[in-house]
N, C-alpha and C positions, 0 to 999 in steps of 0.2 A: 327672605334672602339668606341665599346660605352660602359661607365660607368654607373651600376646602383647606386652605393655611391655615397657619399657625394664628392666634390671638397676639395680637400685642397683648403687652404687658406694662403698667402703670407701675414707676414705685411711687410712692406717699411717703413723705418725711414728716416729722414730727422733729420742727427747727431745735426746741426746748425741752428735748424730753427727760436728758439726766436731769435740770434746771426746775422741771415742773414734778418730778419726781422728788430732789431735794425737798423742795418749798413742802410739798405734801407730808414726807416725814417729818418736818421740825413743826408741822401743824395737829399732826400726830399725836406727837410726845406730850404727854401728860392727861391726854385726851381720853376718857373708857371706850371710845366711838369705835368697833371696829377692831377690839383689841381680842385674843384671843388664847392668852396666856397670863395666868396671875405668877407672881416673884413673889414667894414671901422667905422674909428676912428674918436674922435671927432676932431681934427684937420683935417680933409678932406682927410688925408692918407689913401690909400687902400691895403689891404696885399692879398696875394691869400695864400689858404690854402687847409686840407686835412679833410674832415668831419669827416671820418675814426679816423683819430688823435685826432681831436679836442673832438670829443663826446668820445673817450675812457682815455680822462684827463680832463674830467669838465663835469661834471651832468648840467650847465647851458646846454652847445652848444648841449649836447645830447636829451635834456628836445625839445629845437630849433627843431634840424634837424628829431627827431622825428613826431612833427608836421608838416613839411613839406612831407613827405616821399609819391612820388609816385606822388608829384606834381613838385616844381620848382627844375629845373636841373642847373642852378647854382644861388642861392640863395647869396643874400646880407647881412649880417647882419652888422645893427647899434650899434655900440659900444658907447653909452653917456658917456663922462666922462674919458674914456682912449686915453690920447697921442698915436700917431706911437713910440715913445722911449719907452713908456711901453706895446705895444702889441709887439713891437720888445724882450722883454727879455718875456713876456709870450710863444710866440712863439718859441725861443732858448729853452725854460725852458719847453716845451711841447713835442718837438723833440729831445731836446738833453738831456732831464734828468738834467739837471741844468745851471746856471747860473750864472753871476758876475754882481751885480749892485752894484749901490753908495748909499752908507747907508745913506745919505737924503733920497733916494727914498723910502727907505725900506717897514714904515709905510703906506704908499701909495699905493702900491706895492701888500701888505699883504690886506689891505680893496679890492684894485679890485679882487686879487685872492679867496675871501671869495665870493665875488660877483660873481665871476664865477666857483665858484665849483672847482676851479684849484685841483688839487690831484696829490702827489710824490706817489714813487710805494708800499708803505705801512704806509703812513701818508701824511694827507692833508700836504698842503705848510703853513699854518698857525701854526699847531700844531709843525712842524719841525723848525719854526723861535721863534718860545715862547720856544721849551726845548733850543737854544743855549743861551738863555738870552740876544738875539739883541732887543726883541720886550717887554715893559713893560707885 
C-alpha cells in the first residue's frame, strides 16, 4: 500500500526528562562509572569526573575540554591552588546544585569559584554569596 501524502508525524515526550537527567547526575557524583576526566589538585589528590558536567557549570573547564576536543580521551587537568576539601564541595556543588561549607572557607571558596567560572542555575556562585551578605 503506498501513500502519495505526506507522513504523519508522532511527537514523543519524555514527561521527566530535566528530572530524570537531574537524578542521573547527583548519582554520578562521586561515582568513576563513566567518568572521563580526572581533576587533580594541588595537594596531589585526584577526583574523576564528568566533562559533560563540568563544562556545562564553569566557562573555565568548558574553555579546557574545548581545546582538547577530538584529541585526548581522558585528559588530566592541574588544579593550582585548590585543596581535595575544596574541589570536594565544588564537585557537591556542581552535581548537587549546592552545598554546606564552613564560613572560614567561604572567601576562599568564592575567589576559586570566580576562577573557575563556577555558575548556580541563574546566577554565578559569587553573585549569589554577595546578595546573602556572607561575603563583604
Amino acid at each position: 500500500m503506498s501513500s502519495s501524502g505526506p507522513s504523519s508525524r508522532l511527537r514523543l515526550q519524555w514527561h521527566d526528562h530535566g528530572g530524570d537527567l537531574l537524578d542521573l547526575t547527583k548519582r554520578l557524583c562521586g561515582q568513576s562509572e563513566l567518568t572521563d576526566v580526572s581533576l587533580a589538585c594541588a595537594d596531589g589528590e585526584v577526583f574523576s569526573a564528568h566533562r559533560m558536567v563540568l563544562a556545562g557549570a564553569s566557562n573555565y573547564f568548558r574553555k579546557i575540554f574545548r581545546t582538547l576536543e577530538g584529541g585526548c580521551r581522558q585528559p588530566v587537568v592541574f588544579l593550582r591552588g585548590v585543596a581535595a576539601p575544596q574541589m570536594e564541595y565544588f564537585l557537591q556543588f556542581i552535581y548537587y546544585g549546592e552545598v554546606s561549607v564552613p564560613s572560614e572557607e567561604l572567601e576562599n571558596l568564592v575567589d576559586i569559584a570566580k576562577e573557575l567560572g563556577i555558575k548556580g542555575e541563574k546566577e554565578d556562585i559569587v553573585a549569589c554569596v554577595r546578595t546573602t551578605g556572607l561575603l563583604r
